[in-house]
PADREN-472175 format. One record per atom (N, C-alpha, C): atom name; z, y, x; residue in one letter. Coordinates in steps of 0.05 Angstrom, whole numbers, plus 5000, padded with zeros to 4 digits. Each point is the difference from the previous one (the first is absolute). Example, Ala and Ser with C-alpha at 12.3 -4.5 7.8 and 13.67 -1.06 7.14 Angstrom:
<atoms>
atom,pz,py,px,type
N,5156,4886,5264,A
CA,5000,5024,4982,A
C,5000,5024,5018,A
N,4986,5021,4993,S
CA,5001,5024,5016,S
C,5014,5022,4985,S
</atoms>
This chain:
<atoms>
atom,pz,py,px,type
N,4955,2624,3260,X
CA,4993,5016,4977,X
C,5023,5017,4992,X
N,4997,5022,4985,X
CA,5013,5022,4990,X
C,5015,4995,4984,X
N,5024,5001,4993,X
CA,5018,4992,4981,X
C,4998,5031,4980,X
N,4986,4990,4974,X
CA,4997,5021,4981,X
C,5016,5004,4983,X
N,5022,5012,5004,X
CA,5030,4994,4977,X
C,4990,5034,4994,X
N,5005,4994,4968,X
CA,5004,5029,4983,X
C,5016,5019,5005,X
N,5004,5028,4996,X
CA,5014,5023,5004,X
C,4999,5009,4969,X
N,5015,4992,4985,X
CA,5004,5001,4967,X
C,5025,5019,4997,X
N,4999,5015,4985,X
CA,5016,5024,4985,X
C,5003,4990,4970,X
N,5013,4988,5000,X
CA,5005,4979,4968,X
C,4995,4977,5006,X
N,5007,4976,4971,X
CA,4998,4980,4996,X
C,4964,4991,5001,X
N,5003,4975,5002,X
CA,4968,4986,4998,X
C,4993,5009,4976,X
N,5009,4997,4988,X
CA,5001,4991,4967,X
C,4979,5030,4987,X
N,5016,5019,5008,X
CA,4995,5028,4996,X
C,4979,5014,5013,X
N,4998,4990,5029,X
CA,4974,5005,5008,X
C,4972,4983,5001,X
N,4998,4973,4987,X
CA,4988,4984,4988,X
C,4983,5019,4975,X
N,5015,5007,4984,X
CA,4997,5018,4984,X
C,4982,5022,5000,X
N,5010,5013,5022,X
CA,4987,5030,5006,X
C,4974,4994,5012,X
N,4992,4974,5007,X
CA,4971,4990,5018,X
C,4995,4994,4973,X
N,5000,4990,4991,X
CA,4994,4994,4970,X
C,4978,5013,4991,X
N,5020,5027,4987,X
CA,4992,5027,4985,X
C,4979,5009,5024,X
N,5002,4998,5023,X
CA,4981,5009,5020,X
C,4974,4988,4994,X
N,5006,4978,5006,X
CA,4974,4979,5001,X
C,4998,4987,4970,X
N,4981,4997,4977,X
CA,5019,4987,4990,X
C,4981,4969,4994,X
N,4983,4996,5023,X
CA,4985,4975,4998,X
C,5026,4981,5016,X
N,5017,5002,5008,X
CA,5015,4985,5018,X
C,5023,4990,4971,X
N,5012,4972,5014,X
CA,5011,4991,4974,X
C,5016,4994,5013,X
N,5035,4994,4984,X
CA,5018,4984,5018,X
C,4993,4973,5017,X
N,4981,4985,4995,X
CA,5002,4983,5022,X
C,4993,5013,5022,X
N,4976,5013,4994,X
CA,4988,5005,5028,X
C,5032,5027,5016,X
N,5013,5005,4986,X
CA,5024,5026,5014,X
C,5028,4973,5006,X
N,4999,4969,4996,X
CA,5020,4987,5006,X
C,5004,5009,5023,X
N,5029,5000,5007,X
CA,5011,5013,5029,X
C,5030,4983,4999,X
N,5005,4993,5028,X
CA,5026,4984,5008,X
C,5004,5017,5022,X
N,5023,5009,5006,X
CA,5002,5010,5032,X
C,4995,4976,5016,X
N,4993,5005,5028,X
CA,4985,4992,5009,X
C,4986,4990,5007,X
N,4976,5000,4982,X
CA,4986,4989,4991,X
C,4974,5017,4993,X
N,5000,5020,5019,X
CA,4982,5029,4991,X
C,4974,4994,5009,X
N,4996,4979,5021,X
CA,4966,4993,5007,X
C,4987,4989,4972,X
N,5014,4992,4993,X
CA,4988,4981,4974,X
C,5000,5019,4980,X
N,5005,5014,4983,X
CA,4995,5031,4990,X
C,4982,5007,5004,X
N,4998,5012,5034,X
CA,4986,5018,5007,X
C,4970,4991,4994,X
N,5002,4973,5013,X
CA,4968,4985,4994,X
C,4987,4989,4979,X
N,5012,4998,4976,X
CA,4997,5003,4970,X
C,4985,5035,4997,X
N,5016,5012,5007,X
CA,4988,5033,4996,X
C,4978,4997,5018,X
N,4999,4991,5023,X
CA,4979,5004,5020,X
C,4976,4992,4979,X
N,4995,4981,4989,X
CA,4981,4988,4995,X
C,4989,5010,4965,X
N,5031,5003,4989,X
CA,4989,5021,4977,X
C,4989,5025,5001,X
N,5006,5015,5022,X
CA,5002,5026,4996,X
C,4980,5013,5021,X
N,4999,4977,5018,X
CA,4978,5007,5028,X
C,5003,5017,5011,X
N,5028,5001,5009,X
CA,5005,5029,5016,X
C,5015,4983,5020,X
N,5011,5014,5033,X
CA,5009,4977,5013,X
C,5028,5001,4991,X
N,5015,4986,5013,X
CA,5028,4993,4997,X
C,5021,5023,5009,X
N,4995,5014,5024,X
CA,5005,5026,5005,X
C,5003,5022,4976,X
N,4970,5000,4986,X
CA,4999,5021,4969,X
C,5020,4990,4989,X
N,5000,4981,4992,X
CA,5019,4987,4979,X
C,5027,5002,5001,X
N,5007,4996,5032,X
CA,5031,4999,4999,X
C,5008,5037,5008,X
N,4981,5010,5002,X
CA,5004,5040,4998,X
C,5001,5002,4972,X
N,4982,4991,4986,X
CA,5000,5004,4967,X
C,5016,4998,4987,X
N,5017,4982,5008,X
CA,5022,4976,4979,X
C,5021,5024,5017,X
N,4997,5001,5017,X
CA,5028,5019,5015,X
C,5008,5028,4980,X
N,4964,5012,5007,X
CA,4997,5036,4988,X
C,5014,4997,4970,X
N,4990,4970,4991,X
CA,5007,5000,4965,X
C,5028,5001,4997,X
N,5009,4982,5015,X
CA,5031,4996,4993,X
C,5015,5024,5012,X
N,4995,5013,5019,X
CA,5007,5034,5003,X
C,4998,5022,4984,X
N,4976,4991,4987,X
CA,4988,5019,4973,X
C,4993,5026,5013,X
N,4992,4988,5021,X
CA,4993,5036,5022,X
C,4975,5010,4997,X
N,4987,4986,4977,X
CA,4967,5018,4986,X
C,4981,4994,5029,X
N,5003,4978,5005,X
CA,4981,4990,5031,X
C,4983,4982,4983,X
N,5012,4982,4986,X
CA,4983,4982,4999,X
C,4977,4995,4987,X
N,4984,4988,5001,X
CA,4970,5006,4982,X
C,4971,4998,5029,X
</atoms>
């Protein structure tokens, strides 16, 4: 299996945040993040958000780039 490690442009903390204001049914538990430890993340979102794991970890990327991708 695919080792899904983040490509983050800032702190967790900050882009936690910005998914936040994005989404804003998602709560800190469901955004808990440890480096590596990103399957477990991802599949919390998988199952809130019903998008695959792929969306998610593009989403979480576009956001923390702030490159107006994500959505």
């Amino acid at each position: 299996m695919e080792q899904m490690q983040f490509r983050l442009h800032g702190p967790w903390e900050e882009v936690k945040e910005k998914i936040k204001e994005h989404n804003i049914e998602l709560t800190d538990e469901d955004l808990d993040y440890q480096p590596g430890r990103e399957e477990e993340l991802l599949e919390r979102l998988r199952e809130k958000l019903g998008k695959s794991k792929q969306q998610i970890k593009a989403l979480i990327e576009s956001i923390s780039y702030n490159s107006g991708k994500a959505g």
